[in-house]
C-alpha positions as CSV (number, residue, x, y, z in Angstrom):
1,X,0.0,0.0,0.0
2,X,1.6,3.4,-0.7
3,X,1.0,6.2,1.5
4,X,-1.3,8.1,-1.0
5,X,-4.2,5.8,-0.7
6,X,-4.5,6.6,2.8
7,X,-4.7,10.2,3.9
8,X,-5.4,11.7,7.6
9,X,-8.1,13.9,7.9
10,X,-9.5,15.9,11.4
11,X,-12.5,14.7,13.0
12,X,-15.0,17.3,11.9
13,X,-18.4,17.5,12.4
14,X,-18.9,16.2,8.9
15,X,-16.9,13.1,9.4
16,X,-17.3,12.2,12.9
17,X,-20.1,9.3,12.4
18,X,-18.1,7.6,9.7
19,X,-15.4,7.7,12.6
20,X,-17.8,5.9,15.5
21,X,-19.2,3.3,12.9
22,X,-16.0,1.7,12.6
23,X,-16.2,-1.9,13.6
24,X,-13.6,-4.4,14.7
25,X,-13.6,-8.4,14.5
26,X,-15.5,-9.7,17.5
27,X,-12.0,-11.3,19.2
28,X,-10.5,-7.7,18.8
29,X,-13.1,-6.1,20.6
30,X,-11.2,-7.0,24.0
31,X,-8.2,-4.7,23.2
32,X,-9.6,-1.0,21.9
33,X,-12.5,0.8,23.2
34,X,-15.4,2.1,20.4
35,X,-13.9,5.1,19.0
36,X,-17.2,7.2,20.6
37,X,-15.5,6.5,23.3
38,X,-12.1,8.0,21.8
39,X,-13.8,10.8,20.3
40,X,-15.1,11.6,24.0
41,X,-11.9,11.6,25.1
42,X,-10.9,14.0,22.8
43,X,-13.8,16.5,23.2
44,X,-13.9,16.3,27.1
45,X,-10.3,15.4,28.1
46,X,-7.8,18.3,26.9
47,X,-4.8,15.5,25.8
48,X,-5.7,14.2,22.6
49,X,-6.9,14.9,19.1
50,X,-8.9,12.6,16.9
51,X,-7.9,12.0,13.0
52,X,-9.3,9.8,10.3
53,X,-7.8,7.4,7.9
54,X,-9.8,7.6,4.2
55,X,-9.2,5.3,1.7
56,X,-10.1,6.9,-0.9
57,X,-13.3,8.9,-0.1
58,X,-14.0,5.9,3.2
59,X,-13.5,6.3,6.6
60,X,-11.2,3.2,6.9
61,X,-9.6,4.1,10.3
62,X,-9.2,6.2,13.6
63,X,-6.3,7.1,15.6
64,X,-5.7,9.6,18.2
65,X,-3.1,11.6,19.2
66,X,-1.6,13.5,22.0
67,X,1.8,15.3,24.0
68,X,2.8,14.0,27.8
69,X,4.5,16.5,30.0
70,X,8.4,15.2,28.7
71,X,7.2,16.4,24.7
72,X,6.9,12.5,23.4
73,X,4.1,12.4,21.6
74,X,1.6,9.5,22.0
75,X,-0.4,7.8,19.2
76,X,-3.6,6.1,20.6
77,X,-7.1,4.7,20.3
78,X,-6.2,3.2,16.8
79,X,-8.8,1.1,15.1
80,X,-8.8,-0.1,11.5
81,X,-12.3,-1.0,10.1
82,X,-12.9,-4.8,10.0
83,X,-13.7,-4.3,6.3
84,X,-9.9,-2.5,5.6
85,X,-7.6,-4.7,7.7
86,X,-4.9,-6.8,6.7
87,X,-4.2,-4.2,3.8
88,X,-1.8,-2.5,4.8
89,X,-4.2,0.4,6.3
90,X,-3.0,0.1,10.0
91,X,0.7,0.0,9.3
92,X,-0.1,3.3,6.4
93,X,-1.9,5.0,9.2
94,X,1.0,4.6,11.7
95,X,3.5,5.7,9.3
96,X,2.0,8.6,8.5
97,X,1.3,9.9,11.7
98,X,4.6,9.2,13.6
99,X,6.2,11.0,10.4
100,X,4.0,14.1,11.4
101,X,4.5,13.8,14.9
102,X,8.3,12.9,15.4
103,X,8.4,16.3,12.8
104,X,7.2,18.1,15.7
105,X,10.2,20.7,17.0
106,X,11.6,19.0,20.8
107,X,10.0,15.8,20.3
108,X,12.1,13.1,21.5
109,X,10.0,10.1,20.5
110,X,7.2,8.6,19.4
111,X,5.2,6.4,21.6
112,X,2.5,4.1,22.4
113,X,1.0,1.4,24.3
114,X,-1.0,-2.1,24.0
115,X,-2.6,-5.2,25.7
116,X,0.3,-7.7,26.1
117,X,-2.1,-10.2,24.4
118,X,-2.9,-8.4,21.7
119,X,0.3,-9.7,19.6
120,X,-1.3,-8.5,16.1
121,X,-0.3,-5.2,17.2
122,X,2.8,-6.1,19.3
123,X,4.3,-7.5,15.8
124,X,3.0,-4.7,13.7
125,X,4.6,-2.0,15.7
126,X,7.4,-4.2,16.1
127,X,8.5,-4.2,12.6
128,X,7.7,-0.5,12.5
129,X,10.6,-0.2,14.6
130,X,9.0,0.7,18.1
131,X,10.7,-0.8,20.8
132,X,9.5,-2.0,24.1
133,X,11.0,0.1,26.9
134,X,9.9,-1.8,30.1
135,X,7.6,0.9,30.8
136,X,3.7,0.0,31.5
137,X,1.1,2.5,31.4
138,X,-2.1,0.6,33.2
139,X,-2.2,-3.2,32.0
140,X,-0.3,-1.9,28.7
141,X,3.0,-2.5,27.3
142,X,4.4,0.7,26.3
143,X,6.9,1.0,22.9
144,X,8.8,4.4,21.6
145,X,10.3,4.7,18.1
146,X,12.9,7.3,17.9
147,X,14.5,8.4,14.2
């Protein structure tokens, strides 16, 4: 998949129920939280920011993003529509957004976390190059890439 078939777009009030209709597999459903639940995190919370992953003109995935206190920023709540995995979308939309985030002026890394059982992710981020720092955040593994 090449990075121009996926593209991240804001969350807009325009886009926003494409977002929350995105569905995983029924044994995923254990590791990530509906993304209304993401986008309430977003609106109420004041850490992260929602974005969409089209395909074309489809909502094919979510991700969030946000800055801890050290300037790392965090990638989070990511969901790839049942209908759009194991295409390539999940590792596109990962790619993208660490490239815009690690752009970011003072930021030392790029980080996030998952469920130690969830090893779909584990070897996707993995091979991305993140590396697990012995950190936990919850009942989450936590990984950082740095360039």
């Amino acid at each position: 998949m090449t990075s121009d078939l996926i593209r991240l777009e804001p969350v807009t009030a325009g886009n926003w129920r494409d977002c929350a209709a995105l569905t995983v597999h029924e044994e995923q459903r254990r590791f990530v939280a509906d993304v209304t639940y993401y986008l309430c995190m977003c609106t109420y919370g004041d850490t992260w920011q929602p974005l969409a992953a089209y395909r074309g003109d489809t909502v094919a995935g979510f991700a969030i993003w946000g800055v801890d206190d050290d300037g790392s920023r965090w990638i989070g709540g990511l969901v790839v529509d049942a209908k759009h995995q194991r295409q390539g979308v999940g590792r596109e939309l990962v790619r993208q957004l660490r490239e815009r985030l690690i752009a970011e002026p003072g930021t030392p890394n790029v980080a996030l976390s998952y469920q130690p059982a969830n090893v779909g992710a584990r070897a996707l981020y993995l091979s991305m190059g993140f590396a697990e720092t012995g950190e936990t955040e919850d009942d989450e593994v936590i990984a950082r890439w740095t360039p």
